[in-house]
Every structure is written in C-alpha cells, then in structure tokens.
LUMSE-309269 format. One record per residue (C-alpha): x, y, z; residue number from 0. Coordinates in Angstrom, 3 decimals. Layout:
// LUMSE-309269
{{X Y Z} NUM}
...
// end
This chain:
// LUMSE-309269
{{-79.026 -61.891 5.018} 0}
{{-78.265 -58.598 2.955} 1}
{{-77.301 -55.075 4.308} 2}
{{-78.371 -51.952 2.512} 3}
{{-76.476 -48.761 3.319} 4}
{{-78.026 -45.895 1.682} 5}
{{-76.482 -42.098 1.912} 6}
{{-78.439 -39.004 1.390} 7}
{{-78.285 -37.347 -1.676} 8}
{{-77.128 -33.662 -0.423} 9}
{{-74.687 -35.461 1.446} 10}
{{-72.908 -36.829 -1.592} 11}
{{-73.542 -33.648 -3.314} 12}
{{-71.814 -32.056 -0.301} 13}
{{-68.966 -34.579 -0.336} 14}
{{-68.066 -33.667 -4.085} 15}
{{-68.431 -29.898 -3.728} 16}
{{-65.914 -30.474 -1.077} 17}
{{-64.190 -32.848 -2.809} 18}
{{-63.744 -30.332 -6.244} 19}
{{-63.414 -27.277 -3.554} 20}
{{-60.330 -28.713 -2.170} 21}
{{-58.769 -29.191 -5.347} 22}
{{-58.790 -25.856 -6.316} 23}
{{-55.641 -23.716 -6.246} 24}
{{-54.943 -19.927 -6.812} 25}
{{-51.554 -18.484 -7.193} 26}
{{-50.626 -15.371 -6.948} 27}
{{-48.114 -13.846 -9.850} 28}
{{-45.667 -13.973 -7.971} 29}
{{-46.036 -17.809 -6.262} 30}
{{-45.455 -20.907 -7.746} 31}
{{-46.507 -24.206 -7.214} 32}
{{-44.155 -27.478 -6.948} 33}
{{-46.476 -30.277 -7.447} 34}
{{-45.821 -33.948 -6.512} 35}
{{-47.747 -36.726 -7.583} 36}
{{-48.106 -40.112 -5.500} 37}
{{-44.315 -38.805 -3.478} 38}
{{-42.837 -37.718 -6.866} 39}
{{-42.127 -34.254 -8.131} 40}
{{-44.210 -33.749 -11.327} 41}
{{-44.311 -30.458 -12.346} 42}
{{-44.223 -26.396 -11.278} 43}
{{-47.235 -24.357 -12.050} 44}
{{-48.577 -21.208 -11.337} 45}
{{-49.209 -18.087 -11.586} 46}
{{-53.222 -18.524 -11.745} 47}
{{-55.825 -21.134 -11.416} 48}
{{-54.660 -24.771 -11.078} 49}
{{-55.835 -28.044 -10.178} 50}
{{-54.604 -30.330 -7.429} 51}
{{-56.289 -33.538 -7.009} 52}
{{-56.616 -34.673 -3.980} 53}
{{-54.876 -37.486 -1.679} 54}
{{-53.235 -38.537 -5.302} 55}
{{-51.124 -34.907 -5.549} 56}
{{-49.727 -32.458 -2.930} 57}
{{-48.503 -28.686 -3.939} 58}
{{-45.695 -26.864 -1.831} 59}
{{-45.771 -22.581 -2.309} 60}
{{-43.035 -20.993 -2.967} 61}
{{-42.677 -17.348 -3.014} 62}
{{-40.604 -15.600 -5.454} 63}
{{-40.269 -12.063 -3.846} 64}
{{-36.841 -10.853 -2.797} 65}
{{-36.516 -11.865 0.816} 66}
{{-34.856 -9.160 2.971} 67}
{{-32.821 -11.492 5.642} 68}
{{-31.479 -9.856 8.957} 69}
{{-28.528 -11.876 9.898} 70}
{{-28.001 -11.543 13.537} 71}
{{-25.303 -10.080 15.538} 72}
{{-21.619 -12.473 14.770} 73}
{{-18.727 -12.175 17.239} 74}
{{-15.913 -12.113 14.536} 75}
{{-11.774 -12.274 15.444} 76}
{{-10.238 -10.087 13.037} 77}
{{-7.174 -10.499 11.696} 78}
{{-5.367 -8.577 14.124} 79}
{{-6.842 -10.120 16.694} 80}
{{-9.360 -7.644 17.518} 81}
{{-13.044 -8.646 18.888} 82}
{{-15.845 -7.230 17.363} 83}
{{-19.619 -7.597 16.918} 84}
{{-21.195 -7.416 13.109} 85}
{{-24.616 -7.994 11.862} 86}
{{-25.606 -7.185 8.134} 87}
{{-28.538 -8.094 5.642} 88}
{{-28.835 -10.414 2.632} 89}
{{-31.233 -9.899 -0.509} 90}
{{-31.937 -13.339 -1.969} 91}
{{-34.637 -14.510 -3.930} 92}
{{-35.756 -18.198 -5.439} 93}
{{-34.910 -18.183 -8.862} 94}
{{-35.584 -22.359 -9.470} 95}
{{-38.646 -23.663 -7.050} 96}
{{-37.893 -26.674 -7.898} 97}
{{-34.543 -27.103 -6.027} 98}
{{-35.419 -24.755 -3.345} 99}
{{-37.822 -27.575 -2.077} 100}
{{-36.047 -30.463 -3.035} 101}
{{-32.148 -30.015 -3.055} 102}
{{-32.499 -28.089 0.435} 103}
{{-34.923 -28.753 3.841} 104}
{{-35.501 -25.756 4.154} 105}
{{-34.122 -23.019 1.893} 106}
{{-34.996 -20.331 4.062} 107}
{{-33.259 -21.752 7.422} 108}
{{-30.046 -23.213 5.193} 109}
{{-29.418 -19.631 4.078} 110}
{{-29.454 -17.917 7.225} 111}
{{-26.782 -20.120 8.534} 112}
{{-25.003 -20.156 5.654} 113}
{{-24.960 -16.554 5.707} 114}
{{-23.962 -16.606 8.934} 115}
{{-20.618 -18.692 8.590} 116}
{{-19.620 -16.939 5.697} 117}
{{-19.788 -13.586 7.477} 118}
{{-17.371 -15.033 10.370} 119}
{{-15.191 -16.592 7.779} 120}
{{-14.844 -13.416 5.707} 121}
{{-14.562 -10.628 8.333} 122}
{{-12.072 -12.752 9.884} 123}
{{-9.537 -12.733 6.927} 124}
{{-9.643 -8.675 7.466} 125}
{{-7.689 -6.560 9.688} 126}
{{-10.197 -3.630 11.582} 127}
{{-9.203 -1.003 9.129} 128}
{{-10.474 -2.910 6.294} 129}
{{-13.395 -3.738 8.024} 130}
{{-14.393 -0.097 8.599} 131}
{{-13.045 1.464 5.557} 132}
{{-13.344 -1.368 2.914} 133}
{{-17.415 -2.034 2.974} 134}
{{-18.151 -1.982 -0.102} 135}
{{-15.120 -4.870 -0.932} 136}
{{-16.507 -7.283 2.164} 137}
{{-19.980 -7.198 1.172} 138}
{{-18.875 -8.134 -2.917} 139}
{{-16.835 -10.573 -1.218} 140}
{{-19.754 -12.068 0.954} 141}
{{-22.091 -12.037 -1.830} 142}
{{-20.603 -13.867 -4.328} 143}
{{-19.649 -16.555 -1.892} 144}
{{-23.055 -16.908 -0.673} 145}
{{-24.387 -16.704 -4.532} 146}
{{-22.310 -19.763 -5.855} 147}
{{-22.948 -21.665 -2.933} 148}
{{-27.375 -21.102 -2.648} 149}
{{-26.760 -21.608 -6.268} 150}
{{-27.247 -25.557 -5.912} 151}
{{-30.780 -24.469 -4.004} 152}
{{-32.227 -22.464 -6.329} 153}
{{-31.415 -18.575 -4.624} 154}
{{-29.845 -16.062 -6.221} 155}
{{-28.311 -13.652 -3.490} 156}
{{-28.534 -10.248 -5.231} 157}
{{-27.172 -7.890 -2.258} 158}
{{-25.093 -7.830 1.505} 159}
{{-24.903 -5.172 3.354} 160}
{{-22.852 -4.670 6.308} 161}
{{-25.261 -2.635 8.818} 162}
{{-22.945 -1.864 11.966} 163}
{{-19.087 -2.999 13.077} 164}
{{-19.553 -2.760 16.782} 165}
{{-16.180 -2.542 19.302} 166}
{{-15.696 -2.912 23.257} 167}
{{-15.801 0.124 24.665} 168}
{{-11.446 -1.120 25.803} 169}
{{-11.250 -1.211 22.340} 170}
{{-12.420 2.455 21.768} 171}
{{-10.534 3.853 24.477} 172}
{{-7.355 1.583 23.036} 173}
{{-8.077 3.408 19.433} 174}
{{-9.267 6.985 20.837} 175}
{{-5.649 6.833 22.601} 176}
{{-3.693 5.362 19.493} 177}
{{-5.629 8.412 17.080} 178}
{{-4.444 10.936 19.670} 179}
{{-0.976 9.813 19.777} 180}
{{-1.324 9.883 16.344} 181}
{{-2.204 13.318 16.058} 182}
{{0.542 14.866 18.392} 183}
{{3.207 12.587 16.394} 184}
{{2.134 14.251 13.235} 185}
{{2.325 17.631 14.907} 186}
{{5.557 17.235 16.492} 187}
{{6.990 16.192 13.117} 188}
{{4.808 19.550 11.686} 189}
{{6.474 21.552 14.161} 190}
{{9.817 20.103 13.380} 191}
{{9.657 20.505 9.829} 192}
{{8.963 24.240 10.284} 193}
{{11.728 24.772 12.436} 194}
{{14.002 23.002 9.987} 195}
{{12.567 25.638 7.304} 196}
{{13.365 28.862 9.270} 197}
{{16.732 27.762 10.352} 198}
{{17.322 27.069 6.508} 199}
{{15.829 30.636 5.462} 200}
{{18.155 31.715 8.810} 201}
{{21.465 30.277 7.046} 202}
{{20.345 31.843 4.005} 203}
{{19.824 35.503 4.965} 204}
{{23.259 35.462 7.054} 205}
{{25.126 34.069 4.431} 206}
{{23.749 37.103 1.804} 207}
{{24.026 39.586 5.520} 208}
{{28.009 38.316 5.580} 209}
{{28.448 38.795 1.944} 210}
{{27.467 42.295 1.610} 211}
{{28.573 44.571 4.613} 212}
{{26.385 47.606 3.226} 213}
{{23.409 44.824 3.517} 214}
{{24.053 44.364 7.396} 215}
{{24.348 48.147 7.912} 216}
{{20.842 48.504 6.762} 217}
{{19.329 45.905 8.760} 218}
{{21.133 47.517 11.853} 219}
{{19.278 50.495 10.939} 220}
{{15.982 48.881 10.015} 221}
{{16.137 47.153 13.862} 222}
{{17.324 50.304 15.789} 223}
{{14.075 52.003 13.672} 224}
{{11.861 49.091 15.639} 225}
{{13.423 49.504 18.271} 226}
{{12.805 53.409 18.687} 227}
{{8.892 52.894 18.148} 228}
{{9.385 51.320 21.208} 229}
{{7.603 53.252 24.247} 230}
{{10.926 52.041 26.338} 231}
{{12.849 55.774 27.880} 232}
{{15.942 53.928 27.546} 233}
{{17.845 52.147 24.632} 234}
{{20.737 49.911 24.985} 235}
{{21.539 48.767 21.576} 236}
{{25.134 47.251 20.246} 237}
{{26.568 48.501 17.555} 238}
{{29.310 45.906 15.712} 239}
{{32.635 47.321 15.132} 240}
{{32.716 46.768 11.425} 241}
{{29.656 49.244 11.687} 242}
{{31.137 51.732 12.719} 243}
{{34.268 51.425 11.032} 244}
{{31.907 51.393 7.758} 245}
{{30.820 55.046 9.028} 246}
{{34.318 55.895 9.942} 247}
{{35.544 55.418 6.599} 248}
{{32.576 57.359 4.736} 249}
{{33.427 60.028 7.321} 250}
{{37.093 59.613 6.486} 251}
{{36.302 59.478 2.614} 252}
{{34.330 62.497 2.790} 253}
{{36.529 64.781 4.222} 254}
{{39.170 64.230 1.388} 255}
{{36.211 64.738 -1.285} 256}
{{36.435 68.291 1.268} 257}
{{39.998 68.490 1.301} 258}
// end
C-alpha cells in the first residue's frame, strides 16, 4: 500500500518567500551584527544588508551609540564619617561587539552595577570637602576605574559626572552652625588684629608726643580747637603742667628780649 502526500504549489512558494524573508537582515550604521553559526560565534557584520540563514545561524544587535546611564541614588560613608546620598551619570559606548555579548551576560546590566560599586568605593575614600569641592578629580577617578575594568567587555566609558551630593538636613544644620562659628572666629581675630594695629600706631604717636614737648603743645591746642566747636556753654579742659610752664618760659623769655 503506498501514500501520496502532495502540497500545493503557492504553498511551497509561500514557504520559501518566508523562508528567504526571514533571512534577511538590515542594519542600521550604527548596529552591528554578532553572528553565530550552529552555537558558535562566526563573525560581526553590519552596517547594511546581510544574510542570516535560518535555524543554522542566529544574529544578536548591538548598538554602538553612546549610552547615557543614570546611576541611581548611593548612600556613601565618607571618610569622615559623614552620610550622604550621591547619584551621577556614565557615558559608555561598545567599542568591540564581540565581547560585549560574549565575555559579559549582559553588558548593559554588568555596567550599571559596576558603576554602582565603584561610586561607593570611591566617594568613600573622600572626606565631604573633597566631595563638594573636588568634582572634577572624583569623576577622573571614577572613570578610569570603570574604563579599565568594562575594558574586558568591550565598553569604553568616555565620561562621569557627579549630578547632586545630597546631606541630612542634621547634617546641614551641623555645617550651617560650624560656617557661622566660623565666620565670628574670623571676625573676632579681624577685630583683634585691628586693635593690635591702633594700639601700635598709639605707642608710636606718644613716643614722637614725649619726644618733642613743642609737638604735645600743639595737639593740646588742636583738641581744645575741637573742643570749642563744641555747642557745650561750659568747658572743663586740663591743662598739663609742663604746658604751662612751656608758656611761662616764652612769657619769661620775652620779657628779657623787652628788658
């Protein structure tokens, strides 16, 4: 007994237009392709047109943009023991598509974590100050750790940015009070050092004053002048008695010119 199957013809002219139709590829310039053949990698192609036969090969995409990452908010220790919350972002692009998809899982997934870790483990080498003031240091620092360690996968980090260095709102009342402290310190020593200037400039002038008694008669003049702009009726003012032996003896000395 024999059994004839027969298909239609438009259905095996529909089965090979699928067939060819599924084995048809376009990449973008900016994709590539990592082919494997029967489990095995066998080659990376794109950009364009390309050929992927089916069941026999599979293809795996992989975009070569610049990936912006968001790395979310770390609780980081600093060095001196202060809490605070960071988040940044990290530029990184696949440079080898051939390792991104086979040395790593997932490339994309590994270098969030990564990223992640490394942030923590930086920041917390730092004291607070450094952290706020030192930005541009951290994130050279964070890069080129994350760079030579994606390197194995394929990525090249190109940038990381610190976006915000968040404290408690203790903590900002703890450093609000330490910057005012800070500020009345340095004004107290301001104040000091001007008082230490005028009693120098004091010294001075009564030293030149005790020195040359003509000198102090004029600047008992020059304040009983100030003092008689006053609006005061009455004037009490003491008068030394080298003064007025000073005027005593011009008296004295001009009645013998007389004489």
């Amino acid at each position: 007994m024999t059994f004839e199957f027969s298909v239609p013809l438009y259905v095996a002219i529909f089965f090979v237009l699928a067939l060819l139709l599924s084995a048809i590829r376009i990449l973008r310039e900016y994709e590539r392709g990592v082919v494997f053949q029967l489990g095995r990698f066998w080659k990376v192609k794109g950009p364009g047109l390309i050929i992927v036969i089916p069941i026999i090969q599979q293809m795996v995409r992989v975009d070569l943009r610049t990936t912006v990452m968001d790395v979310p908010e770390q609780d980081v220790i600093s060095k001196d023991n202060v809490s605070v919350h960071v988040n940044a972002v990290v530029y990184y692009r696949v440079i080898d598509s051939q390792r991104a998809i086979i040395e790593v899982e997932d490339f994309r997934y590994a270098t969030s974590q990564l990223a992640q870790t490394t942030l923590r483990s930086v920041l917390g080498q730092h004291d607070l100050d450094e952290m706020l003031a030192e930005r541009d240091r951290l994130n050279q620092d964070i890069r080129n750790i994350l760079d030579e360690q994606t390197d194995a996968w394929g990525i090249k980090v190109s940038n990381v940015e610190l976006k915000h260095v968040d404290l408690d709102q203790s903590m900002i009342r703890a450093i609000a009070k330490q910057a005012e402290t800070e500020r009345i310190r340095r004004a107290k020593i301001i104040s000091a050092e001007g008082e230490r200037q005028a009693a120098d400039e004091l010294l001075n002038a009564g030293q030149i004053l005790a020195g040359r008694p003509e000198a102090m008669q004029l600047r008992y003049l020059t304040a009983l002048q100030d003092i008689a702009s006053d609006k005061s009726s009455t004037l009490v003012f003491p008068v030394p008695v080298d003064f007025l032996k000073g005027l005593t003896g011009q008296s004295d000395k001009g009645k013998d010119q007389a004489g």
